[in-house]
C-alpha positions, 0 to 999 in steps of 0.5 A, spaced: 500 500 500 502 507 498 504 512 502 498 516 500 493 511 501 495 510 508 495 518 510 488 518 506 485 512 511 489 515 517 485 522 516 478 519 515 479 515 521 480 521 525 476 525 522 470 519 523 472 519 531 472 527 531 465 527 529 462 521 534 466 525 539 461 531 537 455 527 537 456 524 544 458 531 547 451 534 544 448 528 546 450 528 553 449 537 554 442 534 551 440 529 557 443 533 562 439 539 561 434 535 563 438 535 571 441 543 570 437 547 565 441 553 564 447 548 561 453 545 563 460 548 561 467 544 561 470 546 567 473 542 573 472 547 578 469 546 585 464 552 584 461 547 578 461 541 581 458 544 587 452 547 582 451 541 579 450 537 585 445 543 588 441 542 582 441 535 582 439 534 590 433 540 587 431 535 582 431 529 587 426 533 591 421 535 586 415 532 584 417 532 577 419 524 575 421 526 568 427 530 572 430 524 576 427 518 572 433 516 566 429 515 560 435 510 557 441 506 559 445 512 557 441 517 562 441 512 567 449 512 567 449 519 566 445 519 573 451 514 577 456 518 575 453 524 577 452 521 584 459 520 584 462 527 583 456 529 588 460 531 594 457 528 599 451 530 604 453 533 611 447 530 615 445 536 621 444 534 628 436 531 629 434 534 636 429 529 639 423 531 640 421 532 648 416 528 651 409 531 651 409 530 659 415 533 659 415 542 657 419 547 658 417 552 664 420 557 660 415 556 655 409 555 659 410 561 662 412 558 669 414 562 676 419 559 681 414 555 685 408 556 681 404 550 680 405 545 675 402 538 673 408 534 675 405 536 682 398 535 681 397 542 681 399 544 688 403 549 689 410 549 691 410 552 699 416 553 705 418 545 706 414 546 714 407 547 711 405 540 712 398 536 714 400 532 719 396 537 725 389 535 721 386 538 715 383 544 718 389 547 721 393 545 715 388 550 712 388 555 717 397 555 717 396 555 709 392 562 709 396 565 714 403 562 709 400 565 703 396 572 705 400 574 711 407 571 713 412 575 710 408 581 707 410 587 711 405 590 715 405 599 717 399 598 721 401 599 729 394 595 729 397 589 725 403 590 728 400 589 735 396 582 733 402 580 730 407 582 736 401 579 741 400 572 737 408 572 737 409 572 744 404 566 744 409 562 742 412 561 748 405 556 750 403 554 742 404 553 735 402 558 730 397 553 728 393 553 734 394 561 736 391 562 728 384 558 730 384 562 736 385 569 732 378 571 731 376 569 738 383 574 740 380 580 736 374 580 739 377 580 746 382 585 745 377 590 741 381 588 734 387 589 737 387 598 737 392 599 743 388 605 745 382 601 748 386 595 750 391 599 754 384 602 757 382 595 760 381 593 768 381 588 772 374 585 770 376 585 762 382 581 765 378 576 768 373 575 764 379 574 757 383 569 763 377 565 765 375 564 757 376 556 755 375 557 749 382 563 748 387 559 753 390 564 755 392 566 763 391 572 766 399 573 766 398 572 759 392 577 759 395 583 763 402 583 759 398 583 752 395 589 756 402 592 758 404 592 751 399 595 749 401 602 754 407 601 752 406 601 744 402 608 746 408 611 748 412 609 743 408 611 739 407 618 742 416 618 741 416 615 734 410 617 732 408 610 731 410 604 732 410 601 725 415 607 725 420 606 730 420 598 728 421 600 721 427 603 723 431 598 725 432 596 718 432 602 714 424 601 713 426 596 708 425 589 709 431 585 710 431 579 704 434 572 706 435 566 701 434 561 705 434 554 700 432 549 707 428 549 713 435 548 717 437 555 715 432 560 717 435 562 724 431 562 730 435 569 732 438 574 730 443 579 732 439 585 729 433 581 734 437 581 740 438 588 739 430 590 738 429 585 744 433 588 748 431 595 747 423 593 747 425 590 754 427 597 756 422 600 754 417 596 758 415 591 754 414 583 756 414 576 752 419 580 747 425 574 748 430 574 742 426 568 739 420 571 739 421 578 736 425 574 731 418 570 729 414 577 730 419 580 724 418 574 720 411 575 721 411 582 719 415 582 714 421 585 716 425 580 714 423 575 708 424 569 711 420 565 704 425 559 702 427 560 695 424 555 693 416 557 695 412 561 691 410 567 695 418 568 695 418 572 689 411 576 691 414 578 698 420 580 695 417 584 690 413 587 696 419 588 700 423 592 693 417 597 693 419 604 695 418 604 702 411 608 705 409 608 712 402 607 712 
């Protein structure tokens, strides 16, 4: 065979696999418009191979099959080796979800000691409000609990009760003192200390002879001393709400208690106000006693932490002070 031939049999091969090359690349351009609309253009750079996978995982989540379904032996490889160039998928955390028994208190909006459904709606109180002294005198100490202890008191009227049920404490318990508060109120007329500083020896006996208030007569007559000294007090200070609230600057001290074990029976801010009541002719004022009558008045926010009225006293306690 001549030399001539042989280049002529060489071009027509070349020529013959150039133009099949250019019929599989139209043909490869055609199919995947079907996966990338706007075309594809020759370029090994990350940025195409990234857009090419975005468009393929879009193509993947549409609702359209002609865009994911291969139509013929050629798209289906052309399909694999898409996926094989596609970078591969980050899977982001998946949080299980909360149980529905179990919600955030943020979310439902839930205050410190609020009541919640893990408690059976109770609402969450200092550790020594129990039932164990009967269902009624729970009662009496949970009304005394909620709506008095702790809330500061500026009335020389309130502040009297209170400094007279106080000093009870050296015979009962809060409890049995509450069940007996109306029967108190009555007898020492609603505790004003101008009419029980007026009181003799007939309202003395009659009081001390009552069964039903249990109180002695030595009981009666110091509640009837305390009353002229308040008077007088209050003839030096102008009010005896004044003179008290002036032992803590007229705000409420406020303690975070977290356990029972950690609310002291006595201060020393106590013993201080004790000793001077002491001077001025006051009786059943012991440390112990004046540091009950303090907790009871709201001088000193003695709330666990844990206990809903904390926050509520607190809130009272931060208010600007006004005498009342």
């Amino acid at each position: 065979m001549s030399r001539a031939s042989v280049r002529k049999n060489v071009l027509e091969t070349n020529r013959y696999l150039n133009e099949k090359d250019k019929s599989s690349q139209s043909f490869l351009s055609r199919h995947l418009k079907k996966i990338y609309p706007i075309g594809l253009n020759r370029s090994n750079s990350s940025l195409s191979l990234s857009s090419l996978s975005l468009s393929l995982s879009l193509s993947q989540n549409s609702n359209d099959s002609s865009l994911t379904e291969p139509t013929s032996p050629l798209d289906h490889k052309i399909s694999l080796a898409l996926r094989l160039i596609r970078p591969p998928e980050r899977r982001s955390g998946v949080t299980a979800p909360f149980p529905r028994n179990v919600r955030s208190a943020q979310n439902l909006n839930i205050q410190p000691g609020s009541p919640t459904p893990s408690d059976g709606g109770e609402l969450r109180r200092c550790n020594w409000i129990t039932k164990s002294s009967g269902m009624f005198s729970y009662e009496v100490y949970v009304s005394f609990h909620d709506e008095c202890w702790g809330v500061p008191v500026y009335d020389d009227r309130q502040l009297f009760e209170l400094l007279a049920m106080s000093g009870m404490l050296m015979d009962y318990n809060w409890t049995e003192i509450l069940k007996r508060k109306q029967l108190y109120r009555e007898a020492f007329a609603e505790f004003d200390p101008n009419s029980v500083a007026k009181m003799g020896d007939a309202e003395v006996e009659e009081i001390s002879s009552n069964k039903a208030m249990m109180l002695a007569e030595s009981r009666v007559r110091c509640i009837i001393d305390n009353a002229k000294c308040i008077l007088k007090v209050a003839g030096e200070f102008g009010s005896f709400s004044n003179y008290m609230w002036s032992y803590v600057n007229h705000k409420p001290t406020i303690n975070r208690f977290k356990h029972p074990r950690n609310v002291p029976l006595r201060t020393p801010k106590a013993e201080v106000i004790s000793k001077d009541l002491q001077r001025r002719g006051f009786r059943f004022v012991g440390p112990v006693i004046v540091y009950s009558f303090m907790q009871a008045a709201g001088l000193t926010i003695d709330h666990l932490v844990d206990c809903y009225r904390y926050d509520e006293c607190t809130n009272l306690a931060e208010r600007p002070w006004r005498h009342i």
